[in-house]
N, C-alpha and C positions, 0 to 999 in steps of 0.2 A: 723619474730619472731624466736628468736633462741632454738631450741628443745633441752632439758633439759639429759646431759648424761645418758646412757643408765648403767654406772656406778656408776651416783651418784656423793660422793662426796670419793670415793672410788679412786682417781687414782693417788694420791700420795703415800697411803699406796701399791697401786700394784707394784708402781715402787720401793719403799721402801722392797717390798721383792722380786723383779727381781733382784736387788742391793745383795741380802741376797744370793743370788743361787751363784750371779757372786762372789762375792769375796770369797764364800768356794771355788768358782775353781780355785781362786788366788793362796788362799793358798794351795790345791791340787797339783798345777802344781808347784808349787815353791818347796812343800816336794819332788815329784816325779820325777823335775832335781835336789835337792841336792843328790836325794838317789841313782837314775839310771842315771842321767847325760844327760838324754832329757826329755823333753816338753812331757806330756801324751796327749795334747790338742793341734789341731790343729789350730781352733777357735772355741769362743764360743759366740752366739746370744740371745739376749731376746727380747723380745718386747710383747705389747697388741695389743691385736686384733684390728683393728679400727672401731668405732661404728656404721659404716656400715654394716662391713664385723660381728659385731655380731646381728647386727639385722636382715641382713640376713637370719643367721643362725637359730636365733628365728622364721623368720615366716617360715623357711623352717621345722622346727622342730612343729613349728603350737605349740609353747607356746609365751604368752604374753612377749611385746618388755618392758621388765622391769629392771629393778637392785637385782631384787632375779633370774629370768632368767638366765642372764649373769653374773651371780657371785656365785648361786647355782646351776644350775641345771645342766647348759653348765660349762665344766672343763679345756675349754683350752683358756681362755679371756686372762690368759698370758702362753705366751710360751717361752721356751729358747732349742734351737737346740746347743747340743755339739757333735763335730767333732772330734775323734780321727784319730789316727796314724794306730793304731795296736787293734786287736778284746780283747784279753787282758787287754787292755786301756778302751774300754768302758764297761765291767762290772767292772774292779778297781772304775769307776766313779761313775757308777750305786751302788757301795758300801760302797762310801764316799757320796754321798746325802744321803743315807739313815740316816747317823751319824750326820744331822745337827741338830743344835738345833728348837725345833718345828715344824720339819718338818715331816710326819707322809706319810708313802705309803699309798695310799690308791687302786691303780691298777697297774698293770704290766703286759705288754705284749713285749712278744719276736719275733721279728719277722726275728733273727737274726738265732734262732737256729729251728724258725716256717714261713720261707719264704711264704708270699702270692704268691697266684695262678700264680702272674706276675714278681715272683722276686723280688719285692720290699725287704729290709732288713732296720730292724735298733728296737734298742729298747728304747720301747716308755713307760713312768712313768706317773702318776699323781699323784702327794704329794701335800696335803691340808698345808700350814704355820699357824700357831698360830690357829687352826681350824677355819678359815677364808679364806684365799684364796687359792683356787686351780692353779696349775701350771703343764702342759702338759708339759713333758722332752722328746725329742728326743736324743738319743743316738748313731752314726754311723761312721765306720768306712770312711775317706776321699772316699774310692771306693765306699759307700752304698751310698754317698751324690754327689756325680758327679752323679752316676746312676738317681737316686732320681732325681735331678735339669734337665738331660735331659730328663728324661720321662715325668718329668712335659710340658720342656715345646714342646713336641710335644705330647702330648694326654687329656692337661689340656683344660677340657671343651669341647670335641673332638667329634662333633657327630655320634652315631653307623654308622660303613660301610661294605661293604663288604669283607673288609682285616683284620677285625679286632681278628680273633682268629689267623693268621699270626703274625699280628704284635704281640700279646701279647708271642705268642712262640716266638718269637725273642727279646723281649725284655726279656725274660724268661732266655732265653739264654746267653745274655750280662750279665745279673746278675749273673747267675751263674760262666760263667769266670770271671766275678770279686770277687766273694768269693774268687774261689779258688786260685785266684794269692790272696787274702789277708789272706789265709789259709798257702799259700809260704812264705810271708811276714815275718808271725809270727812264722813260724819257724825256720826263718834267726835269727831274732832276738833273739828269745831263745837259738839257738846256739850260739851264738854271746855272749848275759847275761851269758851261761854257763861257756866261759873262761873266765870272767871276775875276 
């Protein structure tokens, strides 16, 4: 017997406003190479959660595996992860979703200019569409998401050990050389925009 989404009938309208995110970044990136003459994006991702992985979530959250659940309560049933260039690039972004139509902030966290404990960076949004679906934005410079993609996958799901305030100082560590070459970055290119 086949068990009945965890969505509903909900999963045309989500991809219907995955759709809505992507082509403001269409048109984003097409204004920001006619104006500056590159790409503010380096790529950009969406997808839903799969109804596994949010049911999971529901019983690990110990709320019922429902369609008000996964569409109210939990905020990130769809996600779309944007990749910039340059740290300048991802708040220009973070200030063009705000300007879409029906799209409403409803959280923001910085964890660009508020590094967790382990280095992690990137800034993270949740804007409700037509006050209806929520949609978790990741925002990160290409260094925050290389970092990001290796730490995942050497600590994802990783059981506590004995190296483990090491390892995080060192992964603390990587992170932070990679701000600061992408703190070098963007002051290339700002000199750079300056003779322009």
């Amino acid at each position: 017997m086949e068990t009945e989404s965890i969505y509903g009938d909900n999963l045309p309208a989500m991809e219907a406003t995955i759709n809505v995110v992507l082509q403001a970044m269409d048109k984003l990136r097409q204004d920001m190479t006619e104006r500056y003459g590159s790409d503010p994006v380096e790529h950009c991702l969406g997808r839903i959660k799969s109804e596994e992985s949010m049911r999971e979530k529901c019983r690990r959250q110990q709320i019922p595996e429902t369609e008000q659940s996964a569409l109210e309560i939990i905020h990130d049933a769809i996600g779309i992860r944007i990749v910039c260039a340059f740290i300048s690039d991802v708040y220009a972004v973070r200030d063009y979703l705000e300007t879409i139509d029906g799209m409403e902030v409803v959280e923001e966290k910085d964890y660009i200019k508020h590094a967790k404990p382990n280095g992690y960076r990137s800034l993270h949004m949740i804007l409700r569409y037509r006050d209806r679906y929520y949609v978790e934005i990741q925002i990160r410079t290409i260094s925050m998401d290389t970092w990001a993609a290796l730490e995942h996958h050497m600590r994802y799901k990783k059981e506590a050990g004995s190296n483990d305030a090491l390892i995080t100082a060192e992964l603390k560590r990587c992170a932070d050389e990679l701000a600061s070459t992408d703190m070098s970055m963007q002051t290339i290119r700002d000199m750079i925009r300056a003779e322009i």
